[in-house]
C-alpha positions as CSV (number, residue, x, y, z in Angstrom):
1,X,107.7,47.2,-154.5
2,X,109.1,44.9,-156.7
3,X,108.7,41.4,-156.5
4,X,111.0,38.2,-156.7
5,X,109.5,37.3,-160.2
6,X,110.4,41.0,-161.6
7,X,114.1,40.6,-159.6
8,X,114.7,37.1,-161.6
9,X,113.7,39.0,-164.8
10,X,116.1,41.1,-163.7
11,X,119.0,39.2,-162.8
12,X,118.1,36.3,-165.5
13,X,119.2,39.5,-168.3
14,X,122.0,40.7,-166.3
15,X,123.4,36.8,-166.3
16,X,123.0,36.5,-169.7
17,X,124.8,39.9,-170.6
18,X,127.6,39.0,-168.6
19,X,127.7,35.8,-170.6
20,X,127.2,37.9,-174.1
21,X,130.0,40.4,-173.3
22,X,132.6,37.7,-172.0
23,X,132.2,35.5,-174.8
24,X,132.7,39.0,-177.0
25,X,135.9,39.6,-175.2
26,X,136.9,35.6,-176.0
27,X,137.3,35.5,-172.7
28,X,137.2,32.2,-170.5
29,X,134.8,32.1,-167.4
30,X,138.3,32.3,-165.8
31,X,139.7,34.8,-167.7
32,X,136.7,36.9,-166.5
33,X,137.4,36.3,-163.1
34,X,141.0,37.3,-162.8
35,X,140.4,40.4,-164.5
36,X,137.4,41.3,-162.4
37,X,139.3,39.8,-159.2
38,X,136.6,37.9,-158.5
39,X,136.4,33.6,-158.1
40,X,135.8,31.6,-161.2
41,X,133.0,30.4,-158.5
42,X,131.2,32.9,-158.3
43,X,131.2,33.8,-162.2
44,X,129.3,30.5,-162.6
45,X,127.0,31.0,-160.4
46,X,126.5,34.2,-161.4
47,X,126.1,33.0,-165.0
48,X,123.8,30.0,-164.1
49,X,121.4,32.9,-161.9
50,X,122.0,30.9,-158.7
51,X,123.6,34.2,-157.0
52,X,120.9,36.8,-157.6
53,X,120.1,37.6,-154.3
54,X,123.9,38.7,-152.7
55,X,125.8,39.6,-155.6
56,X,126.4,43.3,-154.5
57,X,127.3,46.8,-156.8
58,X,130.8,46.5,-156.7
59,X,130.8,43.1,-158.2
60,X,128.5,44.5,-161.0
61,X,131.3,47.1,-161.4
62,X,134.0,44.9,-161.5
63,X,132.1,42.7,-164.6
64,X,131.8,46.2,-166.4
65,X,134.9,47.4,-166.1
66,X,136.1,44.2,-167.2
67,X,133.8,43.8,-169.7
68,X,134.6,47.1,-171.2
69,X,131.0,47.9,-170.3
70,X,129.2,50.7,-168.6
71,X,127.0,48.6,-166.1
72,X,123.7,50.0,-167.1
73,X,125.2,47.8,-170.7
74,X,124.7,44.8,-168.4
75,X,120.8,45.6,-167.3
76,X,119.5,45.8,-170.8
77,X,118.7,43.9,-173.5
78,X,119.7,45.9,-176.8
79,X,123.5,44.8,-177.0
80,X,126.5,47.0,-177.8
81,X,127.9,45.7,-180.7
């Protein structure tokens, strides 16, 4: 089972990949969230790890998509360049 230090680990790489790729893109936290049709909210709480625990697939699928991403991109920690 994993455990809530493992799922931080976790999370704490996706949040800073999100970051990584959005600042690639020279996109603007708000930028992001338009073309994920998601809340500017949300992407800064997603980028400060305070929304670990609810933030669902699709979400993830709208930051890779508009990322140009594949989301398994987002869950590791060797960067596309």
């Amino acid at each position: 089972m994993i455990g809530n230090k493992e799922l931080m680990e976790e999370y704490n790489i996706f949040a800073n990949n999100v970051r990584f790729y959005r600042k690639k893109m020279h996109y603007t936290q708000e930028t992001l969230a338009e073309k994920a049709d998601i809340s500017i909210s949300y992407i800064k709480q997603i980028e400060a790890g305070k929304e670990y625990k609810n933030i669902s697939l699709s979400v993830m699928q709208k930051l890779a998509k508009s990322l140009n991403v594949n989301l398994k991109s987002l869950f590791t920690t060797e960067k596309e360049i």
